[in-house]
Backbone and ligand atoms as CSV (ligand in chain L), in Angstrom:
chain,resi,resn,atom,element,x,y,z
A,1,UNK,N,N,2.130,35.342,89.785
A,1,UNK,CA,C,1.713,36.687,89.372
A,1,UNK,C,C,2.695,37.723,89.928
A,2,UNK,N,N,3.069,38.548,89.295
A,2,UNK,CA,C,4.098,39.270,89.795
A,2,UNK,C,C,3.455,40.811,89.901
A,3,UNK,N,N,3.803,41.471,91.235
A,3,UNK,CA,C,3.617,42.483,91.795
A,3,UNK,C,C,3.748,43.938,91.304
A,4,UNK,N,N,3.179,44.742,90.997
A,4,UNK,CA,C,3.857,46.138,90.356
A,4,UNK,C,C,2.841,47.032,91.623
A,5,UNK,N,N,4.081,47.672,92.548
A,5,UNK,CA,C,3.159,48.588,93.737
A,5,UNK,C,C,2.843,49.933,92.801
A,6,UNK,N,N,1.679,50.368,93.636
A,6,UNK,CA,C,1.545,51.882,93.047
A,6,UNK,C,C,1.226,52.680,94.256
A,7,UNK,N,N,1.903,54.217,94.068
A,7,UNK,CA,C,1.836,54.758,95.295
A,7,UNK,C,C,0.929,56.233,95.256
A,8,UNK,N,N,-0.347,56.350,95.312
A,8,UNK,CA,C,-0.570,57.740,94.998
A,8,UNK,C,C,0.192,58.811,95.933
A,9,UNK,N,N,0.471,60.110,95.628
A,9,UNK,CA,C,0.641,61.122,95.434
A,9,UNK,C,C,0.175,62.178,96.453
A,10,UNK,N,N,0.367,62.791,97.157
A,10,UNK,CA,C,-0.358,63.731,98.325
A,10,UNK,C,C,-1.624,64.360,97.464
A,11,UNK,N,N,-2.172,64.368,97.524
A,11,UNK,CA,C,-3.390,65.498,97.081
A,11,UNK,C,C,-4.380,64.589,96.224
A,12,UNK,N,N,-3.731,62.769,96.087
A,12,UNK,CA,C,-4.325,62.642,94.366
A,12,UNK,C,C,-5.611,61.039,95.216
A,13,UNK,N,N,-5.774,61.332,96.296
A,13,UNK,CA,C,-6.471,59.981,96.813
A,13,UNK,C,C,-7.587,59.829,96.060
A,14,UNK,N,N,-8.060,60.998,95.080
A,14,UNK,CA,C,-9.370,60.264,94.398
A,14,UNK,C,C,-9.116,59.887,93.051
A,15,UNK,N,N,-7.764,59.775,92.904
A,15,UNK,CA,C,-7.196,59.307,91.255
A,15,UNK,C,C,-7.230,57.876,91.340
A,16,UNK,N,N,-7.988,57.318,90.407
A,16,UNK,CA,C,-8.439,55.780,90.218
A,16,UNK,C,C,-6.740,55.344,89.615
A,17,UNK,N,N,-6.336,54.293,90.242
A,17,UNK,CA,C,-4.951,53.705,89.543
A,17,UNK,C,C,-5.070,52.888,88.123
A,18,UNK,N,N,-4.108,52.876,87.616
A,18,UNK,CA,C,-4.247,52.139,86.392
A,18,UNK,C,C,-5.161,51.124,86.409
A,19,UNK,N,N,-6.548,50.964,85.218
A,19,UNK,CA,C,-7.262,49.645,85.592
A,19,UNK,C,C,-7.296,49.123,83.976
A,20,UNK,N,N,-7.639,47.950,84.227
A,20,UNK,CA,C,-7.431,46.939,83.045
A,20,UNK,C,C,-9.384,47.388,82.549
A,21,UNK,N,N,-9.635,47.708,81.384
A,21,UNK,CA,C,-11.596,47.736,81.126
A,21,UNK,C,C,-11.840,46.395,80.668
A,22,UNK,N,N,-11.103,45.375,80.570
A,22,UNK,CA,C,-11.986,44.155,80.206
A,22,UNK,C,C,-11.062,43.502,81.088
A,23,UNK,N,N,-11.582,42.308,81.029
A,23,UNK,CA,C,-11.235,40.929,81.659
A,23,UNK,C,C,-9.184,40.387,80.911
A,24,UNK,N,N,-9.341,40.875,79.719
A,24,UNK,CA,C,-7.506,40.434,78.936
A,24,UNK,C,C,-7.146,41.322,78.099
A,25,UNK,N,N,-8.134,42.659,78.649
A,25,UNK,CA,C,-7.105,43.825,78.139
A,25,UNK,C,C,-5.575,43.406,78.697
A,26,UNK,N,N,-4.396,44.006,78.188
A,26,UNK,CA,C,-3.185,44.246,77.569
A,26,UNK,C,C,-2.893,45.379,78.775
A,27,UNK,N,N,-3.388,46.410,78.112
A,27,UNK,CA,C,-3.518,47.807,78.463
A,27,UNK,C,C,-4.205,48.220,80.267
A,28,UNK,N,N,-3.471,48.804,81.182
A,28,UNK,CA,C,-4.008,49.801,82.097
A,28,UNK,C,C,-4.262,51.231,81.953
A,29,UNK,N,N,-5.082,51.574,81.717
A,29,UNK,CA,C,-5.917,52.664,81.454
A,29,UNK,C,C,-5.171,53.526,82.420
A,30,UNK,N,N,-4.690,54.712,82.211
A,30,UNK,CA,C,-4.263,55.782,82.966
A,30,UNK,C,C,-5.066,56.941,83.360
A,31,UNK,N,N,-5.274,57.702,84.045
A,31,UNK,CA,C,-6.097,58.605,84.474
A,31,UNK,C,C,-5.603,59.983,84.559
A,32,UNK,N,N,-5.926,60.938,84.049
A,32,UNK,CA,C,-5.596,62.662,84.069
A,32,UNK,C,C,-5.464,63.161,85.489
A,33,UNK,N,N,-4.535,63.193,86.161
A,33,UNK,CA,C,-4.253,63.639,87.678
A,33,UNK,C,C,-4.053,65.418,87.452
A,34,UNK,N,N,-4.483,65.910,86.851
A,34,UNK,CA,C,-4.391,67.864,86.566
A,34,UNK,C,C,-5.440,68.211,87.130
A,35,UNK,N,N,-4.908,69.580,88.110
A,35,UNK,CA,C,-5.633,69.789,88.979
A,35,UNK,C,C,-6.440,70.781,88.313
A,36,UNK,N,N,-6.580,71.498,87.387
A,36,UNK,CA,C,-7.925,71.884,86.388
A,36,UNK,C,C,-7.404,71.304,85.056
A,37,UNK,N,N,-8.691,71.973,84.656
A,37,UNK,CA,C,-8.608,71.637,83.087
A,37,UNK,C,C,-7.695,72.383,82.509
A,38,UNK,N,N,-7.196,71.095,81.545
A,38,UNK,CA,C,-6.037,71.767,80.436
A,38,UNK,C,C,-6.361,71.684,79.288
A,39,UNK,N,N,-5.853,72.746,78.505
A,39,UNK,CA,C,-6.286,72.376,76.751
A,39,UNK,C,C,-5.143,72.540,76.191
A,40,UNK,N,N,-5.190,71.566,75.320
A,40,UNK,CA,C,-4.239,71.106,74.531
A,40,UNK,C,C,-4.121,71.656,72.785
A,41,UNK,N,N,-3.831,72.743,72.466
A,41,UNK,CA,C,-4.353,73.224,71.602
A,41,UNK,C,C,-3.203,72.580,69.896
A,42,UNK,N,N,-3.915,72.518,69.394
A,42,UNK,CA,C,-3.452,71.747,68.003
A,42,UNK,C,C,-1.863,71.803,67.256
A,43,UNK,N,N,-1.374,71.338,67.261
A,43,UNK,CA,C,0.233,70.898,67.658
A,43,UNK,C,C,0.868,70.786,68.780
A,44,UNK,N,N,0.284,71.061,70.104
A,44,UNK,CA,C,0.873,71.468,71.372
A,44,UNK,C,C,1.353,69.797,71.989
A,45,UNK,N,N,1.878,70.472,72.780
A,45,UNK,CA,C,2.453,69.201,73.758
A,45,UNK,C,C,2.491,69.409,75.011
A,46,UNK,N,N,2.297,68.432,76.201
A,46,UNK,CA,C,2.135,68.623,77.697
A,46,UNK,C,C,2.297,67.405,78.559
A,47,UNK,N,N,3.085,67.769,79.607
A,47,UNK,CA,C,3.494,66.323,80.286
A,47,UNK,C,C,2.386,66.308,81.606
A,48,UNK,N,N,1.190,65.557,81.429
A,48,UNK,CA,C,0.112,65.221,82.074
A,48,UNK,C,C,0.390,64.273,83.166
A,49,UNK,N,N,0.339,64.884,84.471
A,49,UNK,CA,C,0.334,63.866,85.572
A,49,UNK,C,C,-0.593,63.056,85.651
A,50,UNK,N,N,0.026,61.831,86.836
A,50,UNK,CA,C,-0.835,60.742,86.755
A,50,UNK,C,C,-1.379,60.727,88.351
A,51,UNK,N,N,-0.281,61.337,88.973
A,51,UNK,CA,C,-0.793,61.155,90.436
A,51,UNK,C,C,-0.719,60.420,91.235
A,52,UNK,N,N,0.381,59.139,89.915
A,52,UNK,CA,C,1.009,58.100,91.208
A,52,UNK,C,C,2.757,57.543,90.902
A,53,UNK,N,N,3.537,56.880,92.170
A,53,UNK,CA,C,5.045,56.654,91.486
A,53,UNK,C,C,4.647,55.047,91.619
A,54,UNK,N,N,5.410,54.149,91.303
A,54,UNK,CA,C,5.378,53.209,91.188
A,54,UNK,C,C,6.330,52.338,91.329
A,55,UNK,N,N,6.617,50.803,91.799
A,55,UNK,CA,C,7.640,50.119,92.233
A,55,UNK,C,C,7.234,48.650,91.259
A,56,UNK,N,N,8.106,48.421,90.456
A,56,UNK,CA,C,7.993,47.181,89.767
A,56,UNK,C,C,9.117,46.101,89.526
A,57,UNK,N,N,9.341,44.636,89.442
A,57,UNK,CA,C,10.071,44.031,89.803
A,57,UNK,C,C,11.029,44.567,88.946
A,58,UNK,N,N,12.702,44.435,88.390
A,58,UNK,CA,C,13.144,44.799,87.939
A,58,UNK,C,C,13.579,43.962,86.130
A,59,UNK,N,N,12.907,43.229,86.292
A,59,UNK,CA,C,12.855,42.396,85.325
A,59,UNK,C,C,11.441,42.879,84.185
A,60,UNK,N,N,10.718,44.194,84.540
A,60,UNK,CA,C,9.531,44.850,84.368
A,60,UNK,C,C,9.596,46.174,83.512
A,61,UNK,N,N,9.140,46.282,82.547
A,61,UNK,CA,C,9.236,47.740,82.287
A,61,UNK,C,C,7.773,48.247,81.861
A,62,UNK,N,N,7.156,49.279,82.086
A,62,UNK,CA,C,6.173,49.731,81.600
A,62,UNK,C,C,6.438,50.872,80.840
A,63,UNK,N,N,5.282,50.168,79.499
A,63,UNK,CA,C,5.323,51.394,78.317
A,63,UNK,C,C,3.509,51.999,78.440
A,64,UNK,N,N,4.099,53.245,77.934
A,64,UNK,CA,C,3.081,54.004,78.403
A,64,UNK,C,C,2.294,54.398,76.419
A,65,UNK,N,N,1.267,54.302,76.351
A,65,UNK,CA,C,0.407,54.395,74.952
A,65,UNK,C,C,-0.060,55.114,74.582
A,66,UNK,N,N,-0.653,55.243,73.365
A,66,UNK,CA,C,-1.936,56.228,73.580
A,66,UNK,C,C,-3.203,55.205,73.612
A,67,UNK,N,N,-4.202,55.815,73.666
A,67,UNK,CA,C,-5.262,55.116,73.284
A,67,UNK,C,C,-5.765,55.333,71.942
A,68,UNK,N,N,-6.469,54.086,71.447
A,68,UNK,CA,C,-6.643,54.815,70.217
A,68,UNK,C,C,-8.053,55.428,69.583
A,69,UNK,N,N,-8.720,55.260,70.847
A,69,UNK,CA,C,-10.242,56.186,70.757
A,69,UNK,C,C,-10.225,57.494,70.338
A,70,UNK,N,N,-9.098,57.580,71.356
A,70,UNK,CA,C,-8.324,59.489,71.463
A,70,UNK,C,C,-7.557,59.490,70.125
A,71,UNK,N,N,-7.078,58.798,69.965
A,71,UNK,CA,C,-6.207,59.277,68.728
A,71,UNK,C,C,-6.790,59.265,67.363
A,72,UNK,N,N,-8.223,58.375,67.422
A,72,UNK,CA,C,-8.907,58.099,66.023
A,72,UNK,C,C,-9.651,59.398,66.278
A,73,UNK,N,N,-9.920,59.795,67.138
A,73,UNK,CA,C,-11.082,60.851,67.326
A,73,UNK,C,C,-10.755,62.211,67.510
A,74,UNK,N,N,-9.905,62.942,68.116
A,74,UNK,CA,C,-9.197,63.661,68.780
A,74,UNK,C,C,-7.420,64.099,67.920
A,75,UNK,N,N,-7.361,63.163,67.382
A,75,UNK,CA,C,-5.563,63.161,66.898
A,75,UNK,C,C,-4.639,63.166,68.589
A,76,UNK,N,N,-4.968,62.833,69.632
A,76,UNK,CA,C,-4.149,63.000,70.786
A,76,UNK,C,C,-3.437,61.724,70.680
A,77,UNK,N,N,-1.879,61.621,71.071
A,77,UNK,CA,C,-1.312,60.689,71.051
A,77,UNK,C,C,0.152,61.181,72.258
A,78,UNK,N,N,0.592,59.900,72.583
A,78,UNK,CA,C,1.912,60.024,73.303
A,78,UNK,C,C,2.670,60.144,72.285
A,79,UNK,N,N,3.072,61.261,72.599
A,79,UNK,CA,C,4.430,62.184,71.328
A,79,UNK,C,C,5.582,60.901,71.389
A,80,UNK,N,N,6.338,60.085,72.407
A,80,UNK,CA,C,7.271,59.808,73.055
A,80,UNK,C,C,6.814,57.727,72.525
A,81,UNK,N,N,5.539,57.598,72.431
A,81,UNK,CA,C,5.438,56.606,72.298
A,81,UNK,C,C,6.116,55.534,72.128
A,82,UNK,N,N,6.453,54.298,72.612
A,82,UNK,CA,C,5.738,53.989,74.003
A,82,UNK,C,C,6.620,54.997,74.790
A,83,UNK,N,N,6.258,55.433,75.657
A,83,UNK,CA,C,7.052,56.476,77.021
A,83,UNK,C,C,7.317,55.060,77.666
A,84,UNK,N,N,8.628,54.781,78.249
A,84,UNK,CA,C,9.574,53.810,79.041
A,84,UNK,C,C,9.156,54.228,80.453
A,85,UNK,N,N,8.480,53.298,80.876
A,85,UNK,CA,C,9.169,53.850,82.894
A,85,UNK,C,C,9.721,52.631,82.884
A,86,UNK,N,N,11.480,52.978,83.555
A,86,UNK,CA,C,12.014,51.959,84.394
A,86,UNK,C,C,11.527,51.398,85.839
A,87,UNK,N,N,12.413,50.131,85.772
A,87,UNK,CA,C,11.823,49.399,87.160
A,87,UNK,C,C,12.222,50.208,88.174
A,88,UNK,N,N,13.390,51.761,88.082
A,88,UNK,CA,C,13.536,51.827,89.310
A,88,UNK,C,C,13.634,53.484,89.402
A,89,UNK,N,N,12.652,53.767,88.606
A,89,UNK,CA,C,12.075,55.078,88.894
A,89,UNK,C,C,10.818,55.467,89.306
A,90,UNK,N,N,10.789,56.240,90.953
A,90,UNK,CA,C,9.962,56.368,91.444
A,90,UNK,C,C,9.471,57.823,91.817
A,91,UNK,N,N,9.611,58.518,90.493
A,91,UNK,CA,C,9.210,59.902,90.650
A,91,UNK,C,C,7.468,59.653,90.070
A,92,UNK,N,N,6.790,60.705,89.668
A,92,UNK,CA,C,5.274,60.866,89.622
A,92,UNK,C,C,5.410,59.874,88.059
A,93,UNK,N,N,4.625,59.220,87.673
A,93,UNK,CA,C,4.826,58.889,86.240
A,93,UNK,C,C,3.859,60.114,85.609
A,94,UNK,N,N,4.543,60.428,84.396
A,94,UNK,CA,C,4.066,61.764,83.533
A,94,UNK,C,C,3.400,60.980,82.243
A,95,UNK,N,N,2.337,61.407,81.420
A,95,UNK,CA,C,2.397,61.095,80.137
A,95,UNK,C,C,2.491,62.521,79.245
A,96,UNK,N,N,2.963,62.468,78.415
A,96,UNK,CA,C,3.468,63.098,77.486
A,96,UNK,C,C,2.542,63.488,76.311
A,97,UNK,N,N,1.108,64.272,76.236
A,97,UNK,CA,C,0.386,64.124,74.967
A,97,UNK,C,C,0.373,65.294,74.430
A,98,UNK,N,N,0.058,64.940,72.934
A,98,UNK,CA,C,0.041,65.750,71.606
A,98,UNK,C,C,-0.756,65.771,71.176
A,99,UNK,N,N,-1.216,66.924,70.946
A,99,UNK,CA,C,-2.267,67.091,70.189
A,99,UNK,C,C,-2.219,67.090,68.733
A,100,UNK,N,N,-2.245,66.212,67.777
A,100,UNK,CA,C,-1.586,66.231,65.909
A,100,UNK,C,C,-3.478,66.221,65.374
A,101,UNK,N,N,-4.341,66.627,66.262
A,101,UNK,CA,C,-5.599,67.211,65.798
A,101,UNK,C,C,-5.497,68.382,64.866
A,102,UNK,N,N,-7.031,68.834,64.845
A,102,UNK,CA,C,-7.079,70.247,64.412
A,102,UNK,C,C,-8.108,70.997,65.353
A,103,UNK,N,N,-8.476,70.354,66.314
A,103,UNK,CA,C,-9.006,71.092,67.340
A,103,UNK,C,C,-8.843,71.202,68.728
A,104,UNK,N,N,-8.841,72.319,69.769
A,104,UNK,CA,C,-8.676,72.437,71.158
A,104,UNK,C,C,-9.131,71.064,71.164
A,105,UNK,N,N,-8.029,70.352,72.421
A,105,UNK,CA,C,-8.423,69.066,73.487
A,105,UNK,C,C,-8.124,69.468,74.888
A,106,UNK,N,N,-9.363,69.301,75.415
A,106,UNK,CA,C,-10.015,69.743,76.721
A,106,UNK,C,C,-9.641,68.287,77.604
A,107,UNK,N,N,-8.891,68.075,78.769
A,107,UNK,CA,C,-7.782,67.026,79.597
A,107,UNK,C,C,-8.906,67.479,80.817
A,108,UNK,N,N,-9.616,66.924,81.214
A,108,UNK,CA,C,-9.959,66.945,82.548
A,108,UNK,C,C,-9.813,65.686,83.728
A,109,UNK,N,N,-9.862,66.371,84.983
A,109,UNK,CA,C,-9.127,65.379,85.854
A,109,UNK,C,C,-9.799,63.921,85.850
A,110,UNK,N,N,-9.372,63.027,85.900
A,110,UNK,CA,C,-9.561,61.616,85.841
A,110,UNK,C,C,-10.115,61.097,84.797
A,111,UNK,N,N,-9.767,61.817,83.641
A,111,UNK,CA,C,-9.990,61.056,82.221
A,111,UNK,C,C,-9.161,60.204,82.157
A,112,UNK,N,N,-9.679,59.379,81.270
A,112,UNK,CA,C,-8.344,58.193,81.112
A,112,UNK,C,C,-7.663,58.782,79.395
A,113,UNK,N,N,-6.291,58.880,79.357
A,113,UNK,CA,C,-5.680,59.693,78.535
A,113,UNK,C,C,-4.638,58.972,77.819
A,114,UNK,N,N,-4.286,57.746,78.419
A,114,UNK,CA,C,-3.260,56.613,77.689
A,114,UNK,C,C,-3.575,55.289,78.772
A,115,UNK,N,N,-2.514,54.689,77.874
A,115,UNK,CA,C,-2.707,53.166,79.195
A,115,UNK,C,C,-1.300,52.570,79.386
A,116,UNK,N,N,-1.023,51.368,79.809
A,116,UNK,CA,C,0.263,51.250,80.330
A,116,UNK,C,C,0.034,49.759,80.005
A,117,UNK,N,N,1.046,49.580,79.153
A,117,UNK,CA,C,1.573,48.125,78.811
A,117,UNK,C,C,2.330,47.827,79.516
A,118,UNK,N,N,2.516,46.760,80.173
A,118,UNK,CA,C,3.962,45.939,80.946
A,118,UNK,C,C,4.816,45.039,80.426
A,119,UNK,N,N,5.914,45.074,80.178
A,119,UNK,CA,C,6.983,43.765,79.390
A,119,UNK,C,C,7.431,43.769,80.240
A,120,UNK,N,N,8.261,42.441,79.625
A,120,UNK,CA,C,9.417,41.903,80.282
A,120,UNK,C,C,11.277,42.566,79.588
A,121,UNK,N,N,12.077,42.890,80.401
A,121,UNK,CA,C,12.783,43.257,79.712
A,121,UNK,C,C,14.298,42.617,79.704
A,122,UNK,N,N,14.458,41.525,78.938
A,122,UNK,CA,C,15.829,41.002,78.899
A,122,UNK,C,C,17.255,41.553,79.464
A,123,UNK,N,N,17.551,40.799,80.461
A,123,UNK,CA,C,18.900,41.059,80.932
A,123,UNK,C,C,19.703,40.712,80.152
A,124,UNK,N,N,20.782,41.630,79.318
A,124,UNK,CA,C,21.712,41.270,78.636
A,124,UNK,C,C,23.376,41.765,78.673
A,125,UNK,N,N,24.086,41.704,77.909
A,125,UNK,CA,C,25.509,42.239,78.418
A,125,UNK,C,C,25.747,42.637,77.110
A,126,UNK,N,N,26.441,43.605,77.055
A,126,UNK,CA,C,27.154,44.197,75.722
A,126,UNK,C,C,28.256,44.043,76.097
A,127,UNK,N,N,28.962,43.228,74.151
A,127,UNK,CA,C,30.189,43.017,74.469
A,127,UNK,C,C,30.478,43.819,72.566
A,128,UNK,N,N,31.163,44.290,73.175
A,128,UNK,CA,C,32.103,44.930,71.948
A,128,UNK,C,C,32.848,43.945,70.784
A,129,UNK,N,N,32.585,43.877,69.372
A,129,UNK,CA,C,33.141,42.832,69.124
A,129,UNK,C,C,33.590,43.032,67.443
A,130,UNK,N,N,34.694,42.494,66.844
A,130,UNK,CA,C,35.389,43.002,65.722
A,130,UNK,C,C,34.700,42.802,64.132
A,131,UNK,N,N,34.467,41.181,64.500
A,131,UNK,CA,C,33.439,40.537,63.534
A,131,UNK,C,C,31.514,40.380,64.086
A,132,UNK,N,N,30.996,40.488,63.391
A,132,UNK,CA,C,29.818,39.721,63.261
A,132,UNK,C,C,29.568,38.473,62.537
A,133,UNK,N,N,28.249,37.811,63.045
A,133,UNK,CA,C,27.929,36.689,62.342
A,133,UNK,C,C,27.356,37.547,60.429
A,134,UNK,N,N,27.347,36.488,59.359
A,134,UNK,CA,C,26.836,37.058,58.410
A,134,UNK,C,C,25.436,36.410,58.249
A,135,UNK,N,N,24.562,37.517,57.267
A,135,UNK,CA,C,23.522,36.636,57.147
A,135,UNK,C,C,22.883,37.015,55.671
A,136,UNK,N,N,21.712,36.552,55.314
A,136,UNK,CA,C,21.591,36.853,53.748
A,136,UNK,C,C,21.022,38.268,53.551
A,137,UNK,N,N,19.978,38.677,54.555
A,137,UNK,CA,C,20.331,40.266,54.430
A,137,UNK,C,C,21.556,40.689,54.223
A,138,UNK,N,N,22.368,40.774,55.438
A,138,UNK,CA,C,24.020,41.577,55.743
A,138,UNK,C,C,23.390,42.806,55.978
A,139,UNK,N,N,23.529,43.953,55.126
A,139,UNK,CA,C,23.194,45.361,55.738
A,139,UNK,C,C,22.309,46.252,54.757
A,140,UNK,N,N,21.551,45.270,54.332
A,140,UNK,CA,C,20.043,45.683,53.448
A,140,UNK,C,C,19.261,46.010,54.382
A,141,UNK,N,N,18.092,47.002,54.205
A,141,UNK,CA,C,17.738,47.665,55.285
A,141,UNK,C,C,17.041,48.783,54.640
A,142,UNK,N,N,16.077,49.922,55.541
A,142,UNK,CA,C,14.996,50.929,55.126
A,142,UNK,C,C,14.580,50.641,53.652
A,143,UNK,N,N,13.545,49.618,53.394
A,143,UNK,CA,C,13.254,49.292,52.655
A,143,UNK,C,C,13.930,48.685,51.527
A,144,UNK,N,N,14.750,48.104,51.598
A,144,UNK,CA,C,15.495,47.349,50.127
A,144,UNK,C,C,15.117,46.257,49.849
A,145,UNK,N,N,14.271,45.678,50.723
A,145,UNK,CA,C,13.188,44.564,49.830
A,145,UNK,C,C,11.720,44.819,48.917
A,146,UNK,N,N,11.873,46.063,49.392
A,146,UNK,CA,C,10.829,46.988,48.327
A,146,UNK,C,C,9.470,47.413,48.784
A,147,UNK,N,N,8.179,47.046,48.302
A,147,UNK,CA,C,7.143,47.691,49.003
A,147,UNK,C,C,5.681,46.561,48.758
A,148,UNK,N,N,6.223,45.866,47.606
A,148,UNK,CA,C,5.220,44.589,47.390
A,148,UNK,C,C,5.271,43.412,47.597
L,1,LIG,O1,O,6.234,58.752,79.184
L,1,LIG,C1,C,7.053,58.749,80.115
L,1,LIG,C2,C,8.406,58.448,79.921
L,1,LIG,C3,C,9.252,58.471,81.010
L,1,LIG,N1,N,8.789,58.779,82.261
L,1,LIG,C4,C,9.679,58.756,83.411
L,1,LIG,C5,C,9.921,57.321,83.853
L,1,LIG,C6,C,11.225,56.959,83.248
L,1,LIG,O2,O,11.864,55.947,84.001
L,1,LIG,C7,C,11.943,58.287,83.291
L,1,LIG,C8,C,13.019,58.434,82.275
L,1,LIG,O3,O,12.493,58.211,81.000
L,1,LIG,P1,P,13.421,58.021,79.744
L,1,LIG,O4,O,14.556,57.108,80.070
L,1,LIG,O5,O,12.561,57.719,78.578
L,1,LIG,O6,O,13.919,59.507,79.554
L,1,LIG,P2,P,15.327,60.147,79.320
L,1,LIG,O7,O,15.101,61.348,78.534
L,1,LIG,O8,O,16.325,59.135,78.798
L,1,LIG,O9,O,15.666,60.587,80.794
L,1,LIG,P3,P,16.659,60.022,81.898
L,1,LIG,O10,O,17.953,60.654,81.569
L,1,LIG,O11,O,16.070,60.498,83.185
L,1,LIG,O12,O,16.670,58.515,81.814
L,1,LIG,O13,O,10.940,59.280,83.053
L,1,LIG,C9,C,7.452,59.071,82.456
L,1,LIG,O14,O,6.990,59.338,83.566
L,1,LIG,N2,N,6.627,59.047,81.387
């Protein structure tokens, strides 16, 4: 099982850390770390603290979601979707939400407001190169196989 530390934040000791709501949820539920209420008024956008930084192996990346309670209900979504935290950034993690509603959204502290997926993220090398392999696509693409 591999380790992802989390570190709350001076002020944020009653911010619940990312939690999983079932037994094989996917998803860690994130929590509204704003120290009042914010409203999010209909097109707006706002980078919502979480209240904690975090240390994960480097082979780790967490993407950050929306939920889709909020988004079926509300129109709130991560503008940025998935939002990337690297393995080796340890500033506050922010989420990023939008309101693509049509009504004020009211953010109060320790709502849960997105969740946090974890991958794995392939170590690879870029190499610059003259040819490519061919294939039966080649460079068919944004729809050129059509829609049915
Ligand atoms: O939803 C997000 C997305 C990013 N971040 C933090 C963690 C991430 O490691 C860092 C940088 O994110 P990203 O690489 O997506 O942003 P950038 O615009 O490319 O900024 P940078 O130049 O800092 O890499 O910002 C968040 O807290 N929440």
């Amino acid at each position: 099982m591999l380790q992802v530390q989390f570190k709350k934040l001076p002020g944020n000791e009653d911010i619940v850390l990312p939690q999983k709501m079932s037994e094989w949820a996917a998803g860690y539920d994130v929590h509204a770390a704003v120290e009042e209420e914010v409203t999010l008024m209909p097109g707006e956008r706002k980078l919502i603290p979480t209240g904690f930084a975090m240390a994960m192996p480097p082979e780790l990346e967490a993407q950050v979601r929306p939920r889709s309670g909020l988004a079926y209900k509300h129109g709130i979504t991560c503008l940025n979707s998935p939002g990337t935290i690297d393995a080796d950034y340890r500033g506050e993690v922010k989420v990023l939400l939008a309101n693509l509603g049509q009504e004020p959204f009211v953010i109060t502290r320790g709502e849960r407001i997105a969740q946090m997926v974890f991958q794995f993220v392939p170590q690879i090398t870029i190499v610059e190169s003259e040819e490519l392999s061919e294939t039966v696509r080649a460079s068919g693409g944004f729809g050129h196989t059509g829609v049915k």
